[in-house]
C-alpha positions in Angstrom: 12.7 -14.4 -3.9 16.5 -13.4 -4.8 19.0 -13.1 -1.6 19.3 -9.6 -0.4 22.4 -7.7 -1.7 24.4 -6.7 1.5 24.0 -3.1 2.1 26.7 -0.8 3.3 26.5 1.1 6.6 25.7 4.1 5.3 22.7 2.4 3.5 21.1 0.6 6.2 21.8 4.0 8.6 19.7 5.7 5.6 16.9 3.2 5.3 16.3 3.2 8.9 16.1 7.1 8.6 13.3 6.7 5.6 11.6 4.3 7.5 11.6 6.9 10.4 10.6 9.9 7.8 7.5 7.9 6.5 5.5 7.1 9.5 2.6 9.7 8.8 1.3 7.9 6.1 1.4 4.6 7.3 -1.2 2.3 9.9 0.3 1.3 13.2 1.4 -2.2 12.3 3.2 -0.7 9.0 4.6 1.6 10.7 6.3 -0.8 13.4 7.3 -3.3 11.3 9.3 -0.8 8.9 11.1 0.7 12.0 11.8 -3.1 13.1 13.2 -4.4 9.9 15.2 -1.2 9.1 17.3 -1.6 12.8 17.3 -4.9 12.6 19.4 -4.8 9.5 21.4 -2.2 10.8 22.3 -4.0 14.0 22.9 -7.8 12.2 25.3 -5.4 10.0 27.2 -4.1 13.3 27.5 -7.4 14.5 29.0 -8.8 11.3 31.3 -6.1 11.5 32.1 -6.6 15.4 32.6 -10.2 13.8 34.9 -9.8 11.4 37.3 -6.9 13.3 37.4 -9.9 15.9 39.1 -12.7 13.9 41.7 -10.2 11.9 45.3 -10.8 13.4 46.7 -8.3 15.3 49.9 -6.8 13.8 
């Protein structure tokens, strides 16, 4: 399996929303796990960001 592309904010903020949108024609489990992966990508990307603002010098 290739290594994900990184996505930008805007794209993970829009997947989470499609993963939201499609829930009515998905089981349970499907359902969850969509919602899951879709925050979880957008929150690991806010923390890389929070990351990265932290160690640029001040000027």
């Amino acid at each position: 399996m290739p290594p994900l592309q990184p996505k930008s904010r805007e794209d993970l903020i829009s997947s989470a929303l499609e993963s939201l949108y499609s829930i009515e024609r998905l089981s349970d489990s499907e359902k969850i796990e969509g919602i899951r992966v879709a925050l979880v990508n957008l929150l690991e990307s806010e923390r890389q960001e929070l990351a990265t603002d932290r160690t640029k010098p001040v000027a």
